[in-house]
Each structure stands twice: as structure tokens, then as C-alpha cells.
C-alpha positions as protocol buffer text, in pm:
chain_id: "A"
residue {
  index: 1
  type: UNK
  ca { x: 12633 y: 966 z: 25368 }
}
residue {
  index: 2
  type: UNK
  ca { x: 12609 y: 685 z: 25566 }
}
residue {
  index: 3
  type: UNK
  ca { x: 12701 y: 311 z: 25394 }
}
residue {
  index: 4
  type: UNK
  ca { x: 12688 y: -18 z: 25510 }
}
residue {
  index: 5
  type: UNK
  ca { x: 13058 y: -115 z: 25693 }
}
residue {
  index: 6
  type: UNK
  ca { x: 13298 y: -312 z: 25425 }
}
residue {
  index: 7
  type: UNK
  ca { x: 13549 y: -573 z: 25578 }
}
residue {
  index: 8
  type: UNK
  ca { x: 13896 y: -561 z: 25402 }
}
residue {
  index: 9
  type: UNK
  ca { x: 13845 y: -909 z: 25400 }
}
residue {
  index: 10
  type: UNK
  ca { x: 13669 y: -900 z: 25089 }
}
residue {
  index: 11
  type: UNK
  ca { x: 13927 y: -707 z: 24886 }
}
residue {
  index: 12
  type: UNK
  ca { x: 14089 y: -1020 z: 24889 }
}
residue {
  index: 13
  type: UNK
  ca { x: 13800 y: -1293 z: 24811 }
}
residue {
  index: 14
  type: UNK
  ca { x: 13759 y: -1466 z: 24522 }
}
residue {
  index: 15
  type: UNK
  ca { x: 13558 y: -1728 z: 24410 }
}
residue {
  index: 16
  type: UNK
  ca { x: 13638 y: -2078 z: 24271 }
}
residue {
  index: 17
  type: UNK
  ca { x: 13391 y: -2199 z: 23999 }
}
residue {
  index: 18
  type: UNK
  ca { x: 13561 y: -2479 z: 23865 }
}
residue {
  index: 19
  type: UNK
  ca { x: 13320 y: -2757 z: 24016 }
}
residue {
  index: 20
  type: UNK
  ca { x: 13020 y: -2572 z: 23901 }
}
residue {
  index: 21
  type: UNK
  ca { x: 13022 y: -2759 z: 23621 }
}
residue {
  index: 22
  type: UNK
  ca { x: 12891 y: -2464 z: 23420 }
}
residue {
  index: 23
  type: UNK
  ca { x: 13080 y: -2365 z: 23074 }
}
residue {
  index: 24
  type: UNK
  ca { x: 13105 y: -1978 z: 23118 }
}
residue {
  index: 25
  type: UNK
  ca { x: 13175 y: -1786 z: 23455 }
}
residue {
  index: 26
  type: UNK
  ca { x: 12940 y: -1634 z: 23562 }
}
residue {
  index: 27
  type: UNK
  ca { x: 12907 y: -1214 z: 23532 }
}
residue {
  index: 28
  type: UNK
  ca { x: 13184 y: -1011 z: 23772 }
}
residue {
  index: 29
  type: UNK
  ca { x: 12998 y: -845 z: 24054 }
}
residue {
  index: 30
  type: UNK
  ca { x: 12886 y: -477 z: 23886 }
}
residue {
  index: 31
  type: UNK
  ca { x: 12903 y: -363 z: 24222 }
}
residue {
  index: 32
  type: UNK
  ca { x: 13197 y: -185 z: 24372 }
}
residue {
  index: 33
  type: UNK
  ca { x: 13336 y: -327 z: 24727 }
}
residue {
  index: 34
  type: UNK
  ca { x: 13211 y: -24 z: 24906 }
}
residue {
  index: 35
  type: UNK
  ca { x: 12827 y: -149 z: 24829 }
}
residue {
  index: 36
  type: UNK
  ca { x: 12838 y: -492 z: 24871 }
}
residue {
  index: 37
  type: UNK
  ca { x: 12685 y: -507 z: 25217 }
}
residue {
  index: 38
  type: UNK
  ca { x: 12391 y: -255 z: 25112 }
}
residue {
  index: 39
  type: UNK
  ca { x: 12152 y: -545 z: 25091 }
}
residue {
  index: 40
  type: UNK
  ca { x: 12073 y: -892 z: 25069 }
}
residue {
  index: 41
  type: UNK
  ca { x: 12042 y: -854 z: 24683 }
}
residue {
  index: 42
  type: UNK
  ca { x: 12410 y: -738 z: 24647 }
}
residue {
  index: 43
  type: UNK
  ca { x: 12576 y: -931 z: 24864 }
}
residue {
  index: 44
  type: UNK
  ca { x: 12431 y: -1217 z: 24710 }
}
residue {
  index: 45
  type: UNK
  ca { x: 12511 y: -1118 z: 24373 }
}
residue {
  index: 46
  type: UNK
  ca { x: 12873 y: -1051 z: 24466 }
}
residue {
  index: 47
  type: UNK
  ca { x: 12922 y: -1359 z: 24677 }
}
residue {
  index: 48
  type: UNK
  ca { x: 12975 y: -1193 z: 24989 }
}
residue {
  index: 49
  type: UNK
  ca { x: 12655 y: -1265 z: 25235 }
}
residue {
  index: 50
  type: UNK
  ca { x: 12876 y: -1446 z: 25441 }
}
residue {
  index: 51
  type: UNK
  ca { x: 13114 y: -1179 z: 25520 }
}
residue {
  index: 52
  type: UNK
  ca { x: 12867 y: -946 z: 25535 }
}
residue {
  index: 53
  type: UNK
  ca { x: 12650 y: -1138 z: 25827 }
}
residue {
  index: 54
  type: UNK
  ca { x: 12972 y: -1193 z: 26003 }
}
residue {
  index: 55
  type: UNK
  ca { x: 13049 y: -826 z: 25984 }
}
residue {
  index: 56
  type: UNK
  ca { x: 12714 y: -728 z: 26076 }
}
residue {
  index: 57
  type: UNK
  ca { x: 12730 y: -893 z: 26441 }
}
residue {
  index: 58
  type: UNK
  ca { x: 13063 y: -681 z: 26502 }
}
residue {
  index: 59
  type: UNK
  ca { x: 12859 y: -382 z: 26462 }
}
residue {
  index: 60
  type: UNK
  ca { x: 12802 y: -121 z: 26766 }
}
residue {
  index: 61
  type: UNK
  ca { x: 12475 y: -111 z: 26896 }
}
residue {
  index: 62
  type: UNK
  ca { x: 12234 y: 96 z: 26706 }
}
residue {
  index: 63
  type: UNK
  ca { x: 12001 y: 203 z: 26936 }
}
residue {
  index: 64
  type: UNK
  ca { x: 12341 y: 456 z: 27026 }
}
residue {
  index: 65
  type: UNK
  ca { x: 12343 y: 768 z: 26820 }
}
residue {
  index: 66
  type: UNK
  ca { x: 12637 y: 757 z: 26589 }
}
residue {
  index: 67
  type: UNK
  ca { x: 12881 y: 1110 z: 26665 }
}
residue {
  index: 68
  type: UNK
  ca { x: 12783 y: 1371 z: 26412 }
}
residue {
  index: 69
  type: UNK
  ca { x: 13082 y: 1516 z: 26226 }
}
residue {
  index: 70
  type: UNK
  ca { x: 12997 y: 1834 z: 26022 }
}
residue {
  index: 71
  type: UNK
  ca { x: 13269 y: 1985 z: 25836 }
}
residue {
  index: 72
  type: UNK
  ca { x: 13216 y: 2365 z: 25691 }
}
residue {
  index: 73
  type: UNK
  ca { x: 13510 y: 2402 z: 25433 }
}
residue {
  index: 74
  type: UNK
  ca { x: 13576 y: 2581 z: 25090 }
}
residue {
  index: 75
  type: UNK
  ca { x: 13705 y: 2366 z: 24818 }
}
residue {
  index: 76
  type: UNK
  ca { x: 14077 y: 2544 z: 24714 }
}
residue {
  index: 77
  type: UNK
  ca { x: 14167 y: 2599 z: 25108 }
}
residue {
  index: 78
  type: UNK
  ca { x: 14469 y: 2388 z: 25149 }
}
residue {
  index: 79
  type: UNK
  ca { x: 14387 y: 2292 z: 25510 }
}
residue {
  index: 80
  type: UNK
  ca { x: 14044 y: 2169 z: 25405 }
}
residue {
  index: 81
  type: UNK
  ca { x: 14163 y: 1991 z: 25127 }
}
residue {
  index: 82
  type: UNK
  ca { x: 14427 y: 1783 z: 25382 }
}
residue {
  index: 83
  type: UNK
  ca { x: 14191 y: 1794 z: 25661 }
}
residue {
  index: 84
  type: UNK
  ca { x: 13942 y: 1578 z: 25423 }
}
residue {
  index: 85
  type: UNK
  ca { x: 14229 y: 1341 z: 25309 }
}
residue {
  index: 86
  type: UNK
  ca { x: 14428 y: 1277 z: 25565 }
}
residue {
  index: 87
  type: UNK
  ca { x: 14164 y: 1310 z: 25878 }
}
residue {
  index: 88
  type: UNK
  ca { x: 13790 y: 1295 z: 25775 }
}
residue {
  index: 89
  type: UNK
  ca { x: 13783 y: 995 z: 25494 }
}
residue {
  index: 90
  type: UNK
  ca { x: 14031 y: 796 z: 25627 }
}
residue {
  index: 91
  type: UNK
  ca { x: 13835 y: 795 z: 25966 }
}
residue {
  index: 92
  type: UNK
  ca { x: 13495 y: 785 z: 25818 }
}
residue {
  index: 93
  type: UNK
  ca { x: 13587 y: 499 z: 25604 }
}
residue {
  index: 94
  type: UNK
  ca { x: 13709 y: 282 z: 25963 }
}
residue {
  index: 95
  type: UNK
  ca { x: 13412 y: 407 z: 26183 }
}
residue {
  index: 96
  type: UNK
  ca { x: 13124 y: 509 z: 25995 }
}
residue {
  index: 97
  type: UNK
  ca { x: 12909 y: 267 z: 26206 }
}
residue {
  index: 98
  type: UNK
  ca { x: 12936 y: 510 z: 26469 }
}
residue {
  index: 99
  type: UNK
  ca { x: 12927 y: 869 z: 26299 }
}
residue {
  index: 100
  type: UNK
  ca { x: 12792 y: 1018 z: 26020 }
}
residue {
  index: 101
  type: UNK
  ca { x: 12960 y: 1330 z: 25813 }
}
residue {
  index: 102
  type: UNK
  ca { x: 12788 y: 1644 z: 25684 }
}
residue {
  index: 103
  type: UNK
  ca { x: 12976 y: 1855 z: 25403 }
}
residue {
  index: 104
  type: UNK
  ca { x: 12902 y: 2195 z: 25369 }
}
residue {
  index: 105
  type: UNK
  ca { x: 13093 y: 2367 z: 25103 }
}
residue {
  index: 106
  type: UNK
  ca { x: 13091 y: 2718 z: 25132 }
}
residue {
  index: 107
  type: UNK
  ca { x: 13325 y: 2797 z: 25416 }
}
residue {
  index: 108
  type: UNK
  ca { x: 13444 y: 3235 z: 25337 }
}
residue {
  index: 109
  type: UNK
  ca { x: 13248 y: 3277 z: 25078 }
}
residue {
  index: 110
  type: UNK
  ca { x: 12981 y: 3603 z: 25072 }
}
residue {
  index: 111
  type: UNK
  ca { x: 12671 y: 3618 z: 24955 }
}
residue {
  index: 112
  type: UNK
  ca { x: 12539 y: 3904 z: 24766 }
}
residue {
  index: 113
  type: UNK
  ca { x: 12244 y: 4050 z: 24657 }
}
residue {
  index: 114
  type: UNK
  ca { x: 12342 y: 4042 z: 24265 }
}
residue {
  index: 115
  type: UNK
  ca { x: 12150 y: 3811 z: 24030 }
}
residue {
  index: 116
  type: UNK
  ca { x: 12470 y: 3744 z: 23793 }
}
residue {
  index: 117
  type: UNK
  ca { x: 12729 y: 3673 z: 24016 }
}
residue {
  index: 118
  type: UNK
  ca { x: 12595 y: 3577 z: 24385 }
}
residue {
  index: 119
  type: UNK
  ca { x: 12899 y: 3494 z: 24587 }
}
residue {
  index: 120
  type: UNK
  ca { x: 13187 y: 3588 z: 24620 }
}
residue {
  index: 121
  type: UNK
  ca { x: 13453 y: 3364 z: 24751 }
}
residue {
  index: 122
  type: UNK
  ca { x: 13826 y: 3359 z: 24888 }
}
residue {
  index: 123
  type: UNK
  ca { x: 13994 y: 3121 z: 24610 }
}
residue {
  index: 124
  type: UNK
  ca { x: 13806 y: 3348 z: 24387 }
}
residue {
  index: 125
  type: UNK
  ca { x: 13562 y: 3246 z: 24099 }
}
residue {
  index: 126
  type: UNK
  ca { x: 13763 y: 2869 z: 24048 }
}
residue {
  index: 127
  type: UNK
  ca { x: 13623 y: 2836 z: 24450 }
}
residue {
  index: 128
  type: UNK
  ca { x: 13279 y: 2946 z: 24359 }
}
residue {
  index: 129
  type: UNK
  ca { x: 13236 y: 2682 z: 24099 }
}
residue {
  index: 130
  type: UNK
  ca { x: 13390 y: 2414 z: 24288 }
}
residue {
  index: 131
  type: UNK
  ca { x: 13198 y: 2472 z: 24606 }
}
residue {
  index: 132
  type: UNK
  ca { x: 12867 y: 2436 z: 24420 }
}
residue {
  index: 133
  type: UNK
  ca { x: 12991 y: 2135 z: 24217 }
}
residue {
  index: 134
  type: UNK
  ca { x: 13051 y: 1973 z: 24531 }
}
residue {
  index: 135
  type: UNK
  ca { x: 12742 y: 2079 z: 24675 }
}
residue {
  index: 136
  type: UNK
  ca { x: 12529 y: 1936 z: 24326 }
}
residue {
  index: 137
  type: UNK
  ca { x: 12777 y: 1589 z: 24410 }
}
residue {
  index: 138
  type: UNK
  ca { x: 12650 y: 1632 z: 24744 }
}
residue {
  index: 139
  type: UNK
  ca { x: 12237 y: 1671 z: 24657 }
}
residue {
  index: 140
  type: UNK
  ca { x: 12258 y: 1406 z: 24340 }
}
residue {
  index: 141
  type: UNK
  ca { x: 12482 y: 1153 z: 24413 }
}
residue {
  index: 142
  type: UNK
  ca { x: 12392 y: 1048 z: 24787 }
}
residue {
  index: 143
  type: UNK
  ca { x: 12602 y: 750 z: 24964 }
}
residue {
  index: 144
  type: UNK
  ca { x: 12870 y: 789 z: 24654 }
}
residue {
  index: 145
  type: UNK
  ca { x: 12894 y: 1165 z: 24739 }
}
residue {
  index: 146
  type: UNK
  ca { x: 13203 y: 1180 z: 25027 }
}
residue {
  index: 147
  type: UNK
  ca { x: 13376 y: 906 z: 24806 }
}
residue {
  index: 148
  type: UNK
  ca { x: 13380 y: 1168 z: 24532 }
}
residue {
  index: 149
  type: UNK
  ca { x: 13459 y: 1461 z: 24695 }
}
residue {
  index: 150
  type: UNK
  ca { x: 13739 y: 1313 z: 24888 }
}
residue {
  index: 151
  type: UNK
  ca { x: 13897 y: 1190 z: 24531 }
}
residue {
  index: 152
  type: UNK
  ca { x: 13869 y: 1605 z: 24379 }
}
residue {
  index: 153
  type: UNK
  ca { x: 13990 y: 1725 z: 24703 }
}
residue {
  index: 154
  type: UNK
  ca { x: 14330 y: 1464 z: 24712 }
}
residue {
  index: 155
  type: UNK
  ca { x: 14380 y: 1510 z: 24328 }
}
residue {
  index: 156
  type: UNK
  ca { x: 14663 y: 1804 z: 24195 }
}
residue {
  index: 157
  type: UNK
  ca { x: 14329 y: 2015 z: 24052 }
}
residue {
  index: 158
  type: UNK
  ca { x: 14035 y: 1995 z: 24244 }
}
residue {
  index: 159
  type: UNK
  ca { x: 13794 y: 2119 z: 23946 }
}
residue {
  index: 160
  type: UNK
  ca { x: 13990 y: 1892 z: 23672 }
}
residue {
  index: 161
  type: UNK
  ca { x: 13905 y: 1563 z: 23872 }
}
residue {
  index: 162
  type: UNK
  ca { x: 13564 y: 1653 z: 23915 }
}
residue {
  index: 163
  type: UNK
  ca { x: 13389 y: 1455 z: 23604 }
}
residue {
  index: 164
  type: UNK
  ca { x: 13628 y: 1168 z: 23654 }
}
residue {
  index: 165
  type: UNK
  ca { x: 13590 y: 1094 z: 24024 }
}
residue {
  index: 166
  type: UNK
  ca { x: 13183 y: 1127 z: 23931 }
}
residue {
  index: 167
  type: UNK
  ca { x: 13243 y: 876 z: 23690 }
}
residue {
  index: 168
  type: UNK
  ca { x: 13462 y: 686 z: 23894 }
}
residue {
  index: 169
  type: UNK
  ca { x: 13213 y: 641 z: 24174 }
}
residue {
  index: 170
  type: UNK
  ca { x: 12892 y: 710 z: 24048 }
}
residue {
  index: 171
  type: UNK
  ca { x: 12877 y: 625 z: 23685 }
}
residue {
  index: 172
  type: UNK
  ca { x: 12537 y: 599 z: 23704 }
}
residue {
  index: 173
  type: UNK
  ca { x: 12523 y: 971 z: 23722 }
}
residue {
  index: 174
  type: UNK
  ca { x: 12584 y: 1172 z: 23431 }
}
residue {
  index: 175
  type: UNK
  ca { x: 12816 y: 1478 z: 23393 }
}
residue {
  index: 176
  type: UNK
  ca { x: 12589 y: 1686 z: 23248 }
}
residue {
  index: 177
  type: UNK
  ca { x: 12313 y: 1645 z: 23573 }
}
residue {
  index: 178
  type: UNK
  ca { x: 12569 y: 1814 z: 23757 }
}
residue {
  index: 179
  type: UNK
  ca { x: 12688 y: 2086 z: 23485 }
}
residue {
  index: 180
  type: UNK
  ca { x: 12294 y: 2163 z: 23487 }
}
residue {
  index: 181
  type: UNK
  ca { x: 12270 y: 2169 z: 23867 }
}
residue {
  index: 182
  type: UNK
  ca { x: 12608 y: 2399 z: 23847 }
}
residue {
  index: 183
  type: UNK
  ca { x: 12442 y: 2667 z: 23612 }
}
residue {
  index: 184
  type: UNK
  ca { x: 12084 y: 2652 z: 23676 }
}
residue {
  index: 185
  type: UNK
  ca { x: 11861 y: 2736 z: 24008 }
}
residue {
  index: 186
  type: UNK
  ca { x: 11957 y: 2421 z: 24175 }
}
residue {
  index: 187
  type: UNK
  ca { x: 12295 y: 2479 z: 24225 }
}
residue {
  index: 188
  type: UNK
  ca { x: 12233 y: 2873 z: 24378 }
}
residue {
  index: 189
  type: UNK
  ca { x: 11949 y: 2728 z: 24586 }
}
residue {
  index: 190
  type: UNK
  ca { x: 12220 y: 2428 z: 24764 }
}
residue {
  index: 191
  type: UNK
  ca { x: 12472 y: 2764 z: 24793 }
}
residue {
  index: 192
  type: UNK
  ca { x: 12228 y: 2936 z: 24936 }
}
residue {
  index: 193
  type: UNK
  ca { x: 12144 y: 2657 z: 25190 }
}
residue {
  index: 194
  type: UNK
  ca { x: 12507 y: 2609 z: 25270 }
}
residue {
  index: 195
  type: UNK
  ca { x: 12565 y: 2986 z: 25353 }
}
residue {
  index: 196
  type: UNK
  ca { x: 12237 y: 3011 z: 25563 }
}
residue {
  index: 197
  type: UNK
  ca { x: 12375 y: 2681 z: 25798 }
}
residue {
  index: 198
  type: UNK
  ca { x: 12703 y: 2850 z: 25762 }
}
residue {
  index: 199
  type: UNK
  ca { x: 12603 y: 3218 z: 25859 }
}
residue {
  index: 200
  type: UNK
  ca { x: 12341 y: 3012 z: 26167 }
}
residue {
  index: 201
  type: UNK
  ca { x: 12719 y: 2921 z: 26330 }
}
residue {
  index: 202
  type: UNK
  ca { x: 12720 y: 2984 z: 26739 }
}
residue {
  index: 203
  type: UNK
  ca { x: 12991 y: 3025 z: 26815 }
}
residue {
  index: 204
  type: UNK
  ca { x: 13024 y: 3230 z: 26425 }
}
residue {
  index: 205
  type: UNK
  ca { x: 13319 y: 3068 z: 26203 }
}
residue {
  index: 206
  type: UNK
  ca { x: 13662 y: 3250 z: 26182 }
}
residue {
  index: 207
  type: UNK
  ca { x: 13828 y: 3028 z: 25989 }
}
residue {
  index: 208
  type: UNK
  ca { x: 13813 y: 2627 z: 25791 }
}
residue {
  index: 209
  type: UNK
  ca { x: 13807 y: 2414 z: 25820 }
}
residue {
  index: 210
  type: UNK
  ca { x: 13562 y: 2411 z: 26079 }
}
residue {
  index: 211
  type: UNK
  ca { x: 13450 y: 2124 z: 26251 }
}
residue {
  index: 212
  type: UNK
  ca { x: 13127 y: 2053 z: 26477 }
}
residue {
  index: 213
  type: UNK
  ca { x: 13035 y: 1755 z: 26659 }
}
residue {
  index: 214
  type: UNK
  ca { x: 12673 y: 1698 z: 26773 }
}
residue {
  index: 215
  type: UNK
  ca { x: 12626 y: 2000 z: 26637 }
}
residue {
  index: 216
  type: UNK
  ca { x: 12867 y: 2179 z: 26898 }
}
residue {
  index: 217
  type: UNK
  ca { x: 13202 y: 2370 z: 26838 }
}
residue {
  index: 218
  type: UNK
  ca { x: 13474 y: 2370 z: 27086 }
}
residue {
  index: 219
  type: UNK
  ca { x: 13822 y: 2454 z: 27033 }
}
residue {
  index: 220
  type: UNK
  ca { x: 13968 y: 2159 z: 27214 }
}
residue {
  index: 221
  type: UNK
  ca { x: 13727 y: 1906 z: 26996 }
}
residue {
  index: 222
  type: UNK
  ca { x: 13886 y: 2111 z: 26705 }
}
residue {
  index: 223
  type: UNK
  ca { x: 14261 y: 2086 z: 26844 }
}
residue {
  index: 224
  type: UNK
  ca { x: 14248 y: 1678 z: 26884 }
}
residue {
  index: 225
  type: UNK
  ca { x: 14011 y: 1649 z: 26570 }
}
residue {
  index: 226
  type: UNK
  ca { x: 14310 y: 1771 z: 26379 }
}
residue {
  index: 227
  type: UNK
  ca { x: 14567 y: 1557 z: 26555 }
}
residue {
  index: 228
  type: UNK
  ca { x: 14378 y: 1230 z: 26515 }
}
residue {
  index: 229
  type: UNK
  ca { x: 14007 y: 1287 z: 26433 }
}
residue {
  index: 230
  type: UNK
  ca { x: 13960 y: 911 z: 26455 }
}
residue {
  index: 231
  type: UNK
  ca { x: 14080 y: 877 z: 26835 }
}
residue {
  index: 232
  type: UNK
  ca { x: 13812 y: 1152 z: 26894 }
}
residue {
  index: 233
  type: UNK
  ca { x: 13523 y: 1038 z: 26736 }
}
residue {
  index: 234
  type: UNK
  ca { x: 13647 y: 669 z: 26913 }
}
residue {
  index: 235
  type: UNK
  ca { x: 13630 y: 884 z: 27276 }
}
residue {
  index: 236
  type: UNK
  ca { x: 13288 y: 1098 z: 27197 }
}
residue {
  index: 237
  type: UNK
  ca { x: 13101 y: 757 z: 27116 }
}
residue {
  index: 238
  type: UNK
  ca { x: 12877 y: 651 z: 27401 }
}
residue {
  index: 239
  type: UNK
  ca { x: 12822 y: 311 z: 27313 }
}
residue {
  index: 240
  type: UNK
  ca { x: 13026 y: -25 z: 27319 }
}
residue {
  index: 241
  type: UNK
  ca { x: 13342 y: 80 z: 27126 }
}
residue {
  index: 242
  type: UNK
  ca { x: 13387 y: -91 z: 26816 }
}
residue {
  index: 243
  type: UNK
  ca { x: 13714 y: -327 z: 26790 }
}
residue {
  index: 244
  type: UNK
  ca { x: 13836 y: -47 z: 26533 }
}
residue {
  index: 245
  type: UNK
  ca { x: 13890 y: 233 z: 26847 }
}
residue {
  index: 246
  type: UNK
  ca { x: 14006 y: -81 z: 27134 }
}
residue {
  index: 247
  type: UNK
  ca { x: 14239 y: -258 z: 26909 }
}
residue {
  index: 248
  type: UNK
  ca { x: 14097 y: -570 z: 27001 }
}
residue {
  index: 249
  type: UNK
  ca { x: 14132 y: -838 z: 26747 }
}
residue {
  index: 250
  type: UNK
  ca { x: 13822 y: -990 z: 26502 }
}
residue {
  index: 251
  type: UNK
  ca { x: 13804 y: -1294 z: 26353 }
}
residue {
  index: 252
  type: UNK
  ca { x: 13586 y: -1311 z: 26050 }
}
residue {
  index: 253
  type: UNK
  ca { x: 13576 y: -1549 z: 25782 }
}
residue {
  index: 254
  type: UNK
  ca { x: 13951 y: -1712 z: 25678 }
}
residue {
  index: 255
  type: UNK
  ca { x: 13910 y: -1649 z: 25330 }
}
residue {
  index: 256
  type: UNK
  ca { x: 14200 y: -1709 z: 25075 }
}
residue {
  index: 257
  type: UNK
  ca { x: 14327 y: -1721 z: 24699 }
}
């Protein structure tokens, strides 16, 4: 789930063509701002390389393990739904240079030893389907995936956003790869997965959300993560801090309309 940093410098660059001497503009980047820094290629096409060399020297060190976030949630559980919202994107989208985020949708559900119906799970059957839609998001849509989920999980109906926010991110990706993921093997095989990391929990779950970092629980990591996740995950990094967790100020390119 990890993407190349974007500087909100860019959601305010535009370029003047008017001494190009050419008779049409040329073609609107096709890429959306959250990709423009994923190569050389794109940030070419989009006019950005600039901004994104400048915002490539501000980046931590490398050779520093980024902090592992893993969230283990269920779909329809309020708490989850606000934790992801209001905690995990917004902190992910300032400091993903310096962790990366695991989703695993399953959270209470059961699994059970019937071929029909193979979970059970707390929201009911709505839950069921929406935990393996997001886990099919997850498996086909890779660095568009957490962009998409967060967009279901801060809409009014979780399940009803589901085709739009794929569309909205990750057009590229049809509906129907993910209907046939939902109701085929695929899907039972990525529930399966999720309930067998879920289930391999030391200390074992009691409740979601339920967060891990490095792959460790703790009840005071869980306590501040829901406070201000993004002051944790700024404290747990070992490296140089980024000038996103010590407020210091950056100046990149002075770019204007």
C-alpha cells in the first residue's frame, strides 16, 4: 500500500502554454495527483519532475524501516469505520514515507465448516459481503486499494459506495473482477487468509478495531493510536523525523496561478 509522497504543492500547479507556440494544448495529465511521483514517466507526463525531485530529498532515510501499522477491523463496526477516517488515512496520507498499513477485514467474524455459507459475522450477512469486497479491493487493486476503502468506509452505506469509489480510484479495474472475486474461490480463499492472521493474534483480539505496530499489540500503543495515531507513528519512527512530525518548515518550489 505504499505510494510515492505527493506535495500539496501540486494541487495547485498549473502550467502556462501560451509561448509554446503550438495550436492545441496539449492532453491533461490522465494521472491522478496521488501517482504523479510513481516514476520518471509520470511525472514527466504531468509536468511535475520538479516537485517531485524536490520532494524526494525531504524524504526520511530509507535504509530505516518505516513503522508497520496493521489494522484488524470489520467493515459495519462504527469505531472501525471512524478509526479509518478520522485516524488511519488522514495519517497515512501525511507520513507514509515512514509506515506502511496492512488491512485485514475480518475483525468478529467466525468461520465455519459449511460450504454455503462460511462465516458468520457480527453486522450480519451485509458485513460478510463487505469484508470480502474489501478484501478482493485489497488483492486486485494494490497502491489504489486504502484510497478505496477509506472512501466506502466515510460514505453513509459502506456496500452502496463500493463500485463508485472502485471507479473513482481505480477505473482501470472493472466491477465485475471484484463481483467475481466476491462469489467465486478467490474471495473465500482472502477470508480465509484474513481469519487465519486474525485467529494467529498474541495477545488474541477482544475487540476492533485492533491495531498492531511492528507486529506488536499493547494497550497503551492502542490508547494514544486512538487519540492521535499520527503523533504515535511520528514517536515509534527511529529515523530522522520527517518535517511532517517536527513542524519544521519546507520550502519547495514557489509555484503559482
Amino acid at each position: 500500500m505504499k505510494q510515492s509522497g505527493l506535495c500539496v504543492v501540486f494541487l495547485l500547479l498549473c502550467t502556462d502554454r501560451r509561448g509554446s507556440g503550438m495550436s492545441h494544448p496539449k492532453p491533461a495529465c490522465r494521472y491522478p495527483p496521488s501517482q504523479w511521483c510513481r516514476s520518471l514517466e509520470i511525472a514527466i507526463a504531468c509536468n511535475v519532475q520538479k516537485q517531485c525531485m524536490e520532494l524526494n530529498a525531504t524524504r526520511p532515510n530509507q535504509a530505516v524501516p518505516p513503522v508497520s501499522v496493521t489494522l484488524y477491523y470489520e467493515i459495519l463496526c462504527p469505531a472501525c469505520r471512524v478509526f479509518i477516517s478520522q485516524q488511519l488515512f488522514p495519517t497515512w496520507n501525511m507520513l507514509q514515507d515512514i509506515m506502511t498499513v496492512t488491512l485485514v477485514p475480518y475483525g468478529n467474524a467466525k468461520e465455519l465448516p459449511s460450504a454455503d455459507s462460511p462465516f458468520t459475522c457480527q453486522h450480519g450477512e451485509p458485513e460478510c459481503r463487505g469484508n470480502m469486497i474489501e478484501a478482493c479491493v485489497l488483492h486486485l487493486t494494490g497502491h489504489s486499494a486504502f484510497q478505496i476503502i477509506n472512501c466506502m468506509e466515510s460514505a453513509a452505506n459502506v456496500l452502496d459506495a463500493a463500485q463508485p469509489c472502485l471507479q473513482l480510484y481505480a477505473p482501470s479495474v472493472s466491477w465485475l473482477s471484484v463481483d467475481s472475486c466476491v462469489k467465486g474461490r478467490l474471495g473465500h480463499q482472502l477470508m480465509h487468509a484474513n481469519a487465519v492472521m486474525t485467529r494467529a493474534l498474541n495477545p488474541a483480539h477482544t475487540h476492533v478495531p485492533w491495531v498492531t505496530f511492528n507486529g506488536e499489540y499493547t494497550e497503551e500503543n492502542e490508547d494514544k493510536a486512538m487519540s492521535s495515531l499520527f503523533h504515535l507513528v511520528c514517536q515509534l519512527y527511529k529515523g530522522v523525523k520527517p518535517p511532517a512530525c517536527t513542524g519544521a518548515p519546507v520550502r519547495l518550489s514557489r509555484s503559482f496561478c
